[in-house]
C-alpha positions as CSV (number, residue, x, y, z in Angstrom):
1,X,-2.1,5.2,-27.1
2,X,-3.0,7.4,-24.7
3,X,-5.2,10.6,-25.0
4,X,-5.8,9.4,-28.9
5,X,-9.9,9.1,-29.0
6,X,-10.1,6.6,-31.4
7,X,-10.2,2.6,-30.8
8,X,-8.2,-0.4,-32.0
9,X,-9.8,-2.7,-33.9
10,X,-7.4,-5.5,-33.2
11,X,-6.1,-6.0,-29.7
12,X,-2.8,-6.9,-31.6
13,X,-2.8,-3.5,-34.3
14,X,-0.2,-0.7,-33.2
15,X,-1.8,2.7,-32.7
16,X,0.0,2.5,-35.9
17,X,-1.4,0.1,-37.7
18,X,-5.2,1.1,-36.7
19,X,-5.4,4.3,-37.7
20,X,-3.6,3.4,-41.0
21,X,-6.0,0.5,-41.6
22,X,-9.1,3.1,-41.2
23,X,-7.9,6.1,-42.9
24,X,-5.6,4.8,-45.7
25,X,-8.2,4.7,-48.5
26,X,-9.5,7.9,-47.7
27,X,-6.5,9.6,-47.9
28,X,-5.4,8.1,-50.7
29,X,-8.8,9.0,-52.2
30,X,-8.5,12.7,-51.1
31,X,-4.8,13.2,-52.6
32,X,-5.9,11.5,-55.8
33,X,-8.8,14.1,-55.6
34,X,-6.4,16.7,-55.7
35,X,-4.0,15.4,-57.7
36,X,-5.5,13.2,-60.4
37,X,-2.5,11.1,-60.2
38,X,-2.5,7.2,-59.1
39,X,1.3,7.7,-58.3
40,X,1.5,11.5,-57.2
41,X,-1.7,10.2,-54.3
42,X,0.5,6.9,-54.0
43,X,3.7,9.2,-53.1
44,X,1.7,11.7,-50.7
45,X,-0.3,9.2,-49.0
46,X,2.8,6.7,-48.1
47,X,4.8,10.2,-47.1
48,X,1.5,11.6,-45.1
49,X,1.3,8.3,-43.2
50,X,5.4,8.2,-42.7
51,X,4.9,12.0,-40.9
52,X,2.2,10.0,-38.8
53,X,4.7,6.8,-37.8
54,X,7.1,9.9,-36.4
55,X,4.5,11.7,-34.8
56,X,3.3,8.4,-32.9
57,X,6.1,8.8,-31.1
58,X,6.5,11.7,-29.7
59,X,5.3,11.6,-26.1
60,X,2.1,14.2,-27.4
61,X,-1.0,12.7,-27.8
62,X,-2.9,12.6,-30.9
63,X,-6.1,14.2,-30.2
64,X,-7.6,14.0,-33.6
65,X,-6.1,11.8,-35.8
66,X,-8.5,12.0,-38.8
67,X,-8.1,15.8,-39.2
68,X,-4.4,15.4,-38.6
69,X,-3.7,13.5,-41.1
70,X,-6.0,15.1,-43.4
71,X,-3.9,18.4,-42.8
72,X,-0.7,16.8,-43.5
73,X,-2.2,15.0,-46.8
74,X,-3.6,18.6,-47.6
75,X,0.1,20.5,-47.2
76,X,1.4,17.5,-49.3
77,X,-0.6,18.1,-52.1
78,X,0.3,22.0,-51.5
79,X,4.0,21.2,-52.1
80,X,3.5,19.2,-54.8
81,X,1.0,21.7,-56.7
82,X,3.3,24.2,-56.3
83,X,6.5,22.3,-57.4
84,X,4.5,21.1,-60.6
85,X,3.3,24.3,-61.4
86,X,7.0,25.9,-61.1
87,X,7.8,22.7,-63.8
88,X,5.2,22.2,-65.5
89,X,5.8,20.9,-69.6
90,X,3.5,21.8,-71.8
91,X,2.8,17.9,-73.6
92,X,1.3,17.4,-76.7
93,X,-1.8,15.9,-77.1
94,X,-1.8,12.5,-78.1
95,X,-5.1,11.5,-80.0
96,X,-7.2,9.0,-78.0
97,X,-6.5,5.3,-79.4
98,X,-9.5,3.8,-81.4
99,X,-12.0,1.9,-79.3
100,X,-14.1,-1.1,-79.2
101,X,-18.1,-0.2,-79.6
102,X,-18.8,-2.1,-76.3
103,X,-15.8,-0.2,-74.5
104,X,-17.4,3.1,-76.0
105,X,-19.2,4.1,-72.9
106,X,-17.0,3.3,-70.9
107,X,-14.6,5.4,-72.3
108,X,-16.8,8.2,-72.5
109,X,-17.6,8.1,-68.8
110,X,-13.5,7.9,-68.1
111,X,-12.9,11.2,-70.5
112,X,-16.0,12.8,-68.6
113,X,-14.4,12.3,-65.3
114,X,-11.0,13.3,-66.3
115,X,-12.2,16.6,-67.7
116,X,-13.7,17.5,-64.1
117,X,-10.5,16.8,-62.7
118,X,-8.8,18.8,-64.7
119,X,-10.7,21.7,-64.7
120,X,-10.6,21.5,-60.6
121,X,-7.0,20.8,-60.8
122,X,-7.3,24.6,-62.2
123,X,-8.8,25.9,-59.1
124,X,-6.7,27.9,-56.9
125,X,-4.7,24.8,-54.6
126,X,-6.8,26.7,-51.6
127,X,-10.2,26.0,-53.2
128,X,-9.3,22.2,-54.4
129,X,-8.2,21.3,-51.1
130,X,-11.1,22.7,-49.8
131,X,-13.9,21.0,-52.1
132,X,-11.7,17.5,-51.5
133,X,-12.6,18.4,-47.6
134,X,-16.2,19.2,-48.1
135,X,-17.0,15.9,-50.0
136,X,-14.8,14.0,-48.0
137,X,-17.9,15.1,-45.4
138,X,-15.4,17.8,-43.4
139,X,-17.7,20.2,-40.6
140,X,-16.6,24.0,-41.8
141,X,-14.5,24.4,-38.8
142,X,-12.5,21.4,-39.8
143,X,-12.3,22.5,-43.5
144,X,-10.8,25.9,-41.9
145,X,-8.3,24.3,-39.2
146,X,-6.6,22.1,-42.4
147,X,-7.1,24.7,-45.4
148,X,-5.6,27.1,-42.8
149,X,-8.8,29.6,-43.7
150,X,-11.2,31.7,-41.7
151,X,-14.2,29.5,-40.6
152,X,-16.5,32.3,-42.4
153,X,-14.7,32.2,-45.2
154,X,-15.3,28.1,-46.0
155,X,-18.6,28.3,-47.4
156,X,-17.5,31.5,-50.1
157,X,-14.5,29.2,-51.1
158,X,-17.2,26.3,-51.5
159,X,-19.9,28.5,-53.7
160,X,-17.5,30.1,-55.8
161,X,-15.0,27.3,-56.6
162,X,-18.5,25.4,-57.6
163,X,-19.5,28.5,-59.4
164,X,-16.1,28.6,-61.9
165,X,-16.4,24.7,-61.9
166,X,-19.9,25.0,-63.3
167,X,-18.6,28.0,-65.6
168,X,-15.7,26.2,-67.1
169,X,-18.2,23.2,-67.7
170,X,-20.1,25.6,-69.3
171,X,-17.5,26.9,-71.7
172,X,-16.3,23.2,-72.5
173,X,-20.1,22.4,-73.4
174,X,-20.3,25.5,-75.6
175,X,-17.2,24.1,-77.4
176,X,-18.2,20.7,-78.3
């Protein structure tokens, strides 16, 4: 497609079709960042790249297609932190099934992992979107353009979302 700057991979790919085959995963893998749900990424990813289909074919060319998208994955995840925070349920806590020693670590590794995510799921949506963006290996004026933030501001969000991260870590720790 003209005035896009990336190149097909397959003479026969769609402009489609390429820049789905390159950035799929990483999307995916930034909304699950942000979400910590297999379907709620699944759901966000397939609508982020149906918003890309219709923007393919508008007669404006796509200057940057990564960033795009990663904007539109980025107000997804907005929409849906917000709607799940207006109706959120407060579940009960089902005790972990009994495990197999050799599954043990395993496990342990799993429960680790979901505890961070959880604790940056209770970031600010601003500050999650923005530490998905910085390991996803964003510049700071790229972080700014999608989180809709000051460029200045990028590295503040950065240090002190990492500072309550390592806080609430801290607290967790204390606890055990």
């Amino acid at each position: 497609m003209k005035g896009c700057n990336y190149e097909k991979r397959d003479k026969n790919e769609s402009p489609f079709e390429t820049l789905y085959n390159i950035y799929f995963a990483d999307i995916y893998k930034f909304s699950y960042g942000i979400t910590g749900d297999r379907e709620e990424a699944k759901d966000i990813t397939q609508d982020t790249f149906m918003k890309l289909y219709n923007q393919l074919k508008l007669p404006v060319p796509l200057l940057n297609p990564r960033a795009w998208l990663y904007r539109v994955a980025a107000n997804n995840c907005y929409t849906m932190l917000k709607r799940k925070t207006r109706y959120r349920e407060i579940l009960e806590e089902k005790p972990a099934p009994i495990q197999e020693p050799r599954m043990e670590k395993e496990f342990m590794r799993k429960q680790e992992g979901d505890m961070v995510r959880d604790l940056i799921r209770r970031l600010p949506n601003r500050d999650q979107v923005v530490l998905m963006l910085y390991q996803a290996g964003f510049s700071y004026a790229q972080m700014a353009k999608i989180a809709k933030v000051k460029k200045s501001s990028v590295g503040v969000i950065i240090s002190r979302a990492i500072d309550k991260l390592t806080g609430s870590l801290k607290q967790v720790e204390a606890k055990k």
